[in-house]
C-alpha positions in Angstrom: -74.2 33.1 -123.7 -75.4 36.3 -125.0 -75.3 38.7 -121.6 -71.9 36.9 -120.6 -70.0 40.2 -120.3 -72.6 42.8 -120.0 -71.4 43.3 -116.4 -68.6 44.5 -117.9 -69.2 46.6 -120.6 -68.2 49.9 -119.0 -64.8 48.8 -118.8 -62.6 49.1 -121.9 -61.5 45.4 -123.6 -58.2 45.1 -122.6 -59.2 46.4 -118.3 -61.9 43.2 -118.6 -61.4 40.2 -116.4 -60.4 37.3 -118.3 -62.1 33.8 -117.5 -58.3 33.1 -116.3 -58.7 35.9 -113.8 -62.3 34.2 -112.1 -60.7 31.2 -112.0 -57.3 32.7 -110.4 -59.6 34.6 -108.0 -62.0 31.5 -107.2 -58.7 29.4 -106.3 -57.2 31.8 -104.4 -60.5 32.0 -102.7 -60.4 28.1 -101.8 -57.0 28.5 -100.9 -57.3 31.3 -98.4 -60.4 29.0 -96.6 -58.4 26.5 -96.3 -55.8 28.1 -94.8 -58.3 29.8 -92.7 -59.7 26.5 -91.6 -56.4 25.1 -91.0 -55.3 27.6 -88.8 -58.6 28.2 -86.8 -59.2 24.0 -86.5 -63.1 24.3 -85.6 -63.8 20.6 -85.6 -64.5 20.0 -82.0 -67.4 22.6 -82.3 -68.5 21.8 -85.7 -68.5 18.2 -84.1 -70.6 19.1 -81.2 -73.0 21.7 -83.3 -73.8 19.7 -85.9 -73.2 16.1 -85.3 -73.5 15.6 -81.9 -77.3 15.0 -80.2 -78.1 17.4 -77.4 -78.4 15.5 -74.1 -81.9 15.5 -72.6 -82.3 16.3 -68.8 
């Protein structure tokens, strides 16, 4: 890809993130959500927002 690091170019060679480093931070990303949805457990109101049918009066 030819404009692959041009986001970067200010940045001296050896401060640039690595592709290691996006995919550290993209785990770590996944990781925290999880954890965040683990702790939080939304799934009676994700249940009732998204699944469930509105009951007509």
């Amino acid at each position: 890809m030819a404009g692959e690091g041009a986001m970067f170019k200010f940045l001296r060679p050896r401060l640039r993130p690595q592709p290691g480093d996006i995919q550290a931070a993209a785990l770590w990303g996944v990781a925290a959500t999880t954890t965040g949805l683990w702790l939080i457990q939304p799934f009676d109101w994700l249940k009732r927002t998204f699944l469930e049918k509105p009951e007509s009066k």
